[in-house]
C-alpha angles and dihedrals in degrees: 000000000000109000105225138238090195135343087275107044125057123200129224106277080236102055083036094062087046099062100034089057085045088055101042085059096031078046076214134100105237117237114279095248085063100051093050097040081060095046094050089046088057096042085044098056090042096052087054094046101242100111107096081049087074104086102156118014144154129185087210088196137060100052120107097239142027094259100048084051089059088052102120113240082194130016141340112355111242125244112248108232127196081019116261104214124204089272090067099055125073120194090222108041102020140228122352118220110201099215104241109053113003122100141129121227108217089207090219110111124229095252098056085090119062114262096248101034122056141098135217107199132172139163119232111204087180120019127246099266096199123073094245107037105127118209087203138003158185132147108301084346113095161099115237134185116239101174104266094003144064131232121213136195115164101181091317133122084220131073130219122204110225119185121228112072091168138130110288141059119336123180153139137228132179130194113163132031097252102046149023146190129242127189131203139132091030090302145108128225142186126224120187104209123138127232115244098143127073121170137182098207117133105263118237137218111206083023127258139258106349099007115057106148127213100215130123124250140194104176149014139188132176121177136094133336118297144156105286097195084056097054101034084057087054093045091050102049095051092059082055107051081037097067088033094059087035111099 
């Protein structure tokens, strides 16, 4: 049965689970302009056709407390490692990784993606400030912060420098064994780099070992190939409309 905004709407039985598993660990209901920026998010990836993509995610904003933010949209929750503390969490950017010992592990492993068709997306509300912070990470399979670039490896023993480290959506998506897509700075771009790596490593969020990274971030999605441009519209979107419901 639909959970219910108000007598008259009636919210997507996916948004709907989400938040009712967010308020049952925030033990508040979440403002109406959240629920419904969620709801719309949802409605939004599954008219583009990008939702079953979606395979681990967390909008890790939004909630009221720490807790509800590492409640999983999709997927298995992560375990918070380090660990990151509420002082750490902002309703309206997200979660702040402090460079040397925070990190979620998604507990979802490289390879349960098919080698050739997977993405690895965030949302930086504030930028790794370092040269080696990952935003998210496995072995060959990451997307690293270089300044004022960004480093890529999507199942590949090769990097390639993309510019745009800036605040926004990053991600990358691959769909064939010769090429893949990265997105940064409001672009997409093509890489032609083949796969020759496929690890079964647990992937990271805030990176892991060396390369913790210190940004903030205020989402995070890991599954199979999908339009990037799509997804990073629907995620921004949602930050926006978040901080905007958020008192």
């Amino acid at each position: 049965m639909s959970w219910l905004i108000t007598p008259q709407q009636k919210i997507d039985p996916d948004a709907a689970a989400y938040l009712s598993r967010v308020e049952a660990v925030d033990g508040q209901v979440l403002e109406a302009g959240v629920r419904t920026a969620v709801d719309n998010f949802v409605i939004g990836c599954k008219a583009d056709g990008i939702w079953d993509a979606i395979k681990a995610s967390c909008i890790l904003a939004g909630a009221r407390t720490l807790n509800g933010a590492l409640q999983p949209l999709a997927g298995t929750a992560p375990t918070n490692i380090g660990p990151f503390v509420s002082g750490d969490y902002n309703r309206k950017t997200g979660l702040k990784g402090n460079g040397s010992t925070k990190r979620l592990d998604a507990n979802r492993a490289n390879n349960a993606d098919p080698q050739f068709n997977f993405s690895r997306c965030v949302y930086a509300s504030e930028v790794d400030t370092g040269s080696a912070g990952r935003y998210v990470s496995t072995s060959n399979n990451f997307i690293q912060s270089a300044t004022s670039f960004i480093t890529v490896r999507a199942n590949a023993d090769s990097s390639r420098v993309i510019s745009g480290n800036i605040n926004g959506f990053l991600g990358v998506s691959r769909a064939s064994a010769a090429s893949y897509s990265v997105r940064s700075a409001n672009a997409t771009t093509l890489q032609t780099v083949g796969s020759n790596f496929y690890s079964a490593n647990t992937i990271n969020i805030f990176g892991e070992g060396s390369n913790i990274s210190n940004a903030r971030l205020a989402f995070y999605s890991i599954g199979e190939a999908l339009d990037l441009a799509l997804l990073d519209a629907r995620v921004t979107t949602l930050v926006n409309a978040l901080a905007a419901a958020i008192p």
